[in-house]
N, C-alpha and C positions, 0 to 999 in steps of 0.2 A: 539818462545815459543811453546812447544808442549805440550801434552796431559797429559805425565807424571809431567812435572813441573808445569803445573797448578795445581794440585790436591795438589801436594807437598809445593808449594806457593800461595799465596793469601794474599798476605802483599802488599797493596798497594802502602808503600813507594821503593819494587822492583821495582817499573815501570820502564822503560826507557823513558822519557819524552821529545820530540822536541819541544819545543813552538814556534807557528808560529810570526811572528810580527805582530801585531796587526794595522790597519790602522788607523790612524788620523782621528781623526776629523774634519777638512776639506774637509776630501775626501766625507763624508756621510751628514753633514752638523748637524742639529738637530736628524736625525737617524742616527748619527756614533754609532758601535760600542758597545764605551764606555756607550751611555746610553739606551743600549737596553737589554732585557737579552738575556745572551751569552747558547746557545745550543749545546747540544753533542750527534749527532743520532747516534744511536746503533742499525746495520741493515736495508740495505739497498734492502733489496730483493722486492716484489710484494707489500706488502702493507706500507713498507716502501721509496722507491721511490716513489711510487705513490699518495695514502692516503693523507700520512703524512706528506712526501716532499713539492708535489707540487698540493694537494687538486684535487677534483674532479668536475665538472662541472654535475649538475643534472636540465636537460631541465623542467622535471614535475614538480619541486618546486620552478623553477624562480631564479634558485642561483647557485653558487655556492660553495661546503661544502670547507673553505679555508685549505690547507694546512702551516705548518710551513714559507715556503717564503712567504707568502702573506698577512704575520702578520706583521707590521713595527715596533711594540716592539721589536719581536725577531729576533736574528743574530746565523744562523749555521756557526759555528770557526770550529766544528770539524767532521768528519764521520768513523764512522767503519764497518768493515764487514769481514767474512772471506773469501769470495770470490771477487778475486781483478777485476775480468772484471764489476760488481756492482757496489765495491765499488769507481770503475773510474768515472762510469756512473753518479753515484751521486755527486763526486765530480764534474765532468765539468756542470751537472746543475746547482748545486750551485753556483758555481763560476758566470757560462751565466748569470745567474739571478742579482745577485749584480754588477755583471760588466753593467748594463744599466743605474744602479743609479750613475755611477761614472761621474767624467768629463773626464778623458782618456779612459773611454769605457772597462776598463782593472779592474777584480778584480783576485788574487790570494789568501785569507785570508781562504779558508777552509783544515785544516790539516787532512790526512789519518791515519787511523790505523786500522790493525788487531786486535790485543789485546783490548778487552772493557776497559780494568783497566788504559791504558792508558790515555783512556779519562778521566774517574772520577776521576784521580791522578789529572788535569789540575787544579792549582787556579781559570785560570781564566773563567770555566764554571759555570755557574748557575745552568742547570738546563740540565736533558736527556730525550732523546724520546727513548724508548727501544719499538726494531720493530721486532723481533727475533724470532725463531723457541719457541712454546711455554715451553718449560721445561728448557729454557733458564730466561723467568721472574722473577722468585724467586731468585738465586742467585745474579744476574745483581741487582736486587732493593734492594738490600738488603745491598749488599757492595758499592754503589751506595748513600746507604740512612747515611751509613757509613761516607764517604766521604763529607755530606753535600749536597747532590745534588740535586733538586728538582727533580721528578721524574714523568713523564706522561709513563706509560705501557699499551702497546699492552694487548686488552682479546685474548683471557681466562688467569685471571690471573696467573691459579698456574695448579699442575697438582694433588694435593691433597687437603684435607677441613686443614689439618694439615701444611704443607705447605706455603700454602695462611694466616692462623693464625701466622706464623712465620715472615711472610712478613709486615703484618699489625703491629704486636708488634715492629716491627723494625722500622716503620716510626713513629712510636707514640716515639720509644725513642728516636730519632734525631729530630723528630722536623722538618719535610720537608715538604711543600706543596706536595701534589702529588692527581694525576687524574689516574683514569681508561679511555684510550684510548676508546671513543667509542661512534660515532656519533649521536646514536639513540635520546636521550634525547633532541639534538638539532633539530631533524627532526622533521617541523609541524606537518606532518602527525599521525606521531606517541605520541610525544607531547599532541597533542589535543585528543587524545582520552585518554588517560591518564588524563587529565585535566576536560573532560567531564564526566570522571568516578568515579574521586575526589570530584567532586561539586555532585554526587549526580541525574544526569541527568537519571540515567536508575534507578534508585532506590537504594536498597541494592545489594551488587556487591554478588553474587553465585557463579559463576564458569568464569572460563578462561580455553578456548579453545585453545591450542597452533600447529602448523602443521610446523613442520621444511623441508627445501628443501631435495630434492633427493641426494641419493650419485651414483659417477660412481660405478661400480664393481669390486667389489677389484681386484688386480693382485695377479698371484701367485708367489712363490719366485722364485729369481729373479739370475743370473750367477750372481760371482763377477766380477767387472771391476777396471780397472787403477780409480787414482781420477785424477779428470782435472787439466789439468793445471792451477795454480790460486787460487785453494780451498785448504783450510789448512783444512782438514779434523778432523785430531785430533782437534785440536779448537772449531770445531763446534760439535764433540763430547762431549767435555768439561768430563764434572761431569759425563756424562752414559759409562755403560758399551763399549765394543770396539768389534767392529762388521765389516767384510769386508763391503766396500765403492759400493754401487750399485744407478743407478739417480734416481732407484724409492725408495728409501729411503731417500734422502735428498732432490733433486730441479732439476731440468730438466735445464744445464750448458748452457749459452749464451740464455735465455729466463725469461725475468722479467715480463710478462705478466700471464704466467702459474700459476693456482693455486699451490704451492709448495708439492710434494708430502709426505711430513713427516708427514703431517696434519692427513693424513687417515694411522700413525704407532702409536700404542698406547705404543711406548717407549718414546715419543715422541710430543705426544698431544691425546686428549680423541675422536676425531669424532666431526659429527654435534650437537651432544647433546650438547657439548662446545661452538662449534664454534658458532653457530646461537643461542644456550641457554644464552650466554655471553650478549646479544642481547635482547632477547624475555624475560628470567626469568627476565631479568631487569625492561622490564618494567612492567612484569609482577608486580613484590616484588611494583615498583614505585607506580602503581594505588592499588594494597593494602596497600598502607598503612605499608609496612611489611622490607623495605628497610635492617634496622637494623638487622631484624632478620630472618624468617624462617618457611618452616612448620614443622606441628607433626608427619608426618608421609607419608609414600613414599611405591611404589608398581609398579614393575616394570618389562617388559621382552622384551627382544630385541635378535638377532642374530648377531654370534662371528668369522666371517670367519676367516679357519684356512688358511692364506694365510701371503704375507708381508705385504697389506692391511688388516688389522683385527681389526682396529676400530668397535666397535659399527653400526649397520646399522638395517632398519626394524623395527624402536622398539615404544613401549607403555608403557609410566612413567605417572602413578596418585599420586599425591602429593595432602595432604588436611591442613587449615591452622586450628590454635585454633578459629577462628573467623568464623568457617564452611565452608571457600572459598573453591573450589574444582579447582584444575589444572589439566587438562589433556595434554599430548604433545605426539606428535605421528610422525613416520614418514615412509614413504614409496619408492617404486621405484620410483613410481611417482610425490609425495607430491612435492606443491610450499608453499613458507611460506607466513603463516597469523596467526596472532591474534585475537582473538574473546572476549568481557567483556559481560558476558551476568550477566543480574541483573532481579531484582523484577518487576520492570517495562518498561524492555526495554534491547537493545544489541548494539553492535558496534562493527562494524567488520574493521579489515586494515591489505591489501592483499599487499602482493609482497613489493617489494626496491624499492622506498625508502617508499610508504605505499599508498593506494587508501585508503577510507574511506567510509564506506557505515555503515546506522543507518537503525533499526526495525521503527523510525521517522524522515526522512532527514530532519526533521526542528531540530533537537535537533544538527545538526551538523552548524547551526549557529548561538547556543546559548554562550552569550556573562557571561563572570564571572562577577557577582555581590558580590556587598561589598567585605568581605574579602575573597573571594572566590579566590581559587588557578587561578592564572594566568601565562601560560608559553610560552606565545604569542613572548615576546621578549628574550627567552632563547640563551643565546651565544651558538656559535659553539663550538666544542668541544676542538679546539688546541687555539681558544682566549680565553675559558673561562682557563684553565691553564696556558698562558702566562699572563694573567689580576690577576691569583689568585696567583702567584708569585711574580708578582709586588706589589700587595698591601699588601701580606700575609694572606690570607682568603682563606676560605674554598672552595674549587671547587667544580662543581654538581653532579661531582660522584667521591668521595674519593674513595679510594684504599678498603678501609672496605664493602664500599659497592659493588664494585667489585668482593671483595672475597667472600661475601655473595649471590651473584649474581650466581656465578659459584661453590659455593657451592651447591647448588637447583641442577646445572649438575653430581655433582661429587658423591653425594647421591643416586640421580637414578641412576646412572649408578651401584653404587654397589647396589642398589635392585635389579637390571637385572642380575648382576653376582651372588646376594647369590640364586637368583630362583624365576621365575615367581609363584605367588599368593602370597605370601610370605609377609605381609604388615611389614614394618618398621618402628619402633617408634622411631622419629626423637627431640631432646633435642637440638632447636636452639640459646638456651645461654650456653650451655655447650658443644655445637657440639657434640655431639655424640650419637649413639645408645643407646634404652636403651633396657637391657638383651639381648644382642647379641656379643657375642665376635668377630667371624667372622667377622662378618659388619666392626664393629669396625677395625680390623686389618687393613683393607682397607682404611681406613682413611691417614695413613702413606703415607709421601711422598715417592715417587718411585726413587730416585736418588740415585746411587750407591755409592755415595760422599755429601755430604753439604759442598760446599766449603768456604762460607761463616761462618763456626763455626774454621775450620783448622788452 
């Protein structure tokens, strides 16, 4: 399948489909299988092997955050990727993993594919983890949501406010469970101050103080090179424009540890304003109160290297809500991430990954929720709370709507920073959009040279 036939096809009954056989129940006993739900990872790179696969171990929180194998509801049948030395990788995990629970020691039940549409073609998936370069999101959930499929995505969701609203209307039509990829909500640390902020502990909530991590310094452009062997390049192009193949544009070949470099190409994904905003405005919106919706207005200037790195870097976005809240987020060469809730009577601060916790009153940090006061002490992890909201058919802790509102709050400063520092922008968070600003507005529009998903 290459680049040109994608764009020209997107009818999912094209697929070519292998079905793998499926293993008895016998083999698995009360978790065979058959009554577990059936997943289809989509992208297997850094935070998809890793993450999402097979979870992380976090020594400061006494846990660890679980991965998709360490769920006994769910069974990965299938993986994709467009890069096969990856997508090997993840398949013999998978496989090592479920072959301990067998009684011959032996499992072969996870099917490979390049092609995504293959997998969502599959009857017999339930449900996909999409782990993927982020301008990949939107189309993938989309025809995804298409096909019936439940659907937990990788943040930043979209690469546009318009975009992300395409994506939401899409799941509202089908009718699918679906989560925003993104652990924070589950992490104590962060959790509890949220929860302390809700109930009311520091007073009337004023401002939120935001500081996003450092970035490396961009490169400059870069020679073309051969593509590896292994990488289906066109594929992972997909929907964008077509551009010679260089590693600091896509992923650094035979290394799944590496931050991916696409992150920091704004064809491609927006910078840390996304990355870590996907994150922070979340919980920002969370302790206001504002989840659904949004603020009024935005102010914003940051620096544009003109290089192949040319994300966003350097920059200061004030966002203000109807409710008077003031957000500030900033970010520097230096800068390490933290959050700050400062209120009428009081602050709370939580620094670094996965969050320390320090109060203007360290007794307020052992205060316990009374009556019906918000409690998110026992908040599921982020890939049980989507495989439990599957099963039962219920709404998960962070829908996809709220996701896209989440990285809407990035995708708005970011165009304040582009129409011009001082500049304040009048933000219309149920109508999305500027108001008397054409320019701003333009920028709203999704960036994809294609919607393949409409074709």
């Amino acid at each position: 399948m290459n680049r040109r036939n994608f764009l020209k096809n997107t009818g999912l009954a094209t697929a070519s489909v292998g079905f793998p056989t499926i293993v008895p129940a016998s083999v698995f006993g009360k978790n065979a299988p058959s009554n577990r739900i059936t997943v289809g990872l989509i992208g297997t790179g850094r935070q998809g092997y890793g993450q999402n696969l097979q979870g992380a171990e976090q020594k400061s929180l006494g846990a660890k955050i679980p991965g998709l194998l360490d769920i006994a509801d769910a069974q990965i049948v299938a993986a994709c990727d467009v890069d096969s030395w990856r997508l090997d990788k993840a398949k013999t995990t998978i496989e090592a993993h479920y072959a301990k629970n067998t009684i011959s020691g032996k499992y072969k039940g996870c099917a490979t594919y390049v092609d995504f549409r293959e997998i969502i073609a599959r009857k017999d998936i339930d449900a996909v983890m999409i782990s993927t370069p982020d301008f990949w999101h939107v189309p993938m959930g989309i025809l995804a949501s298409k096909a019936q499929k439940h659907i937990s995505c990788e943040k930043p969701l979209s690469m546009s406010v318009h975009q992300g609203r395409e994506l939401v209307d899409a799941l509202k039509k089908y009718g699918v469970v679906n989560r925003t990829d993104s652990e924070f909500r589950s992490i104590r640390p962060q959790n509890l101050a949220v929860e302390l902020v809700r109930n009311g502990r520091i007073g009337k909530l004023q401002k939120i103080e935001i500081v996003f991590p450092s970035d490396p310094p961009p490169v400059p452009s870069q020679v073309d090179m051969p593509v590896p062997k292994g990488l289906n390049y066109d594929l992972w192009l997909g929907p964008m424009p077509y551009v010679p193949y260089t590693d600091m544009r896509v992923h650094t070949p035979f290394d799944i540890l590496k931050r991916p470099n696409w992150m920091r190409v704004d064809t491609y994904a927006q910078g840390m304003i996304s990355n870590w905003g996907a994150h922070y405005f979340d919980m920002a919106q969370w302790a206001n109160n504002s989840e659904y919706s949004g603020p009024v207005e935005v102010e914003g200037k940051g620096e544009f290297p003109k290089s192949l790195w040319n994300t966003m870097i350097n920059f200061q976005v004030t966002y203000r809500y109807a409710n008077s809240v003031e957000m500030t987020c900033l970010q520097s060469p230096t800068s390490r991430p933290s959050i700050k809730y400062i209120g009428s009577e009081g602050w709370i601060h939580v620094e670094n990954y996965p969050g320390k916790l320090t109060a203007s009153n360290p007794k307020m940090l052992d205060s316990k929720p009374m009556g019906s006061e918000l409690d998110l002490s026992k908040t599921l992890w982020d890939k049980t709370d989507f495989i439990e909201a599957v099963k039962t058919n219920r709404k998960t802790l962070e829908p996809i709507e709220v996701g896209h509102r989440t990285i809407s709050i990035s995708q708005i400063g970011l165009i304040a920073a582009q129409v011009g520092a001082g500049e304040k922008l009048k933000w219309n968070p149920e109508k999305e959009l500027f108001e008397g600003n054409n320019y701003a507005n333009a920028l709203l529009a999704a960036p994809l040279a294609r919607k393949p998903w409409t074709m």
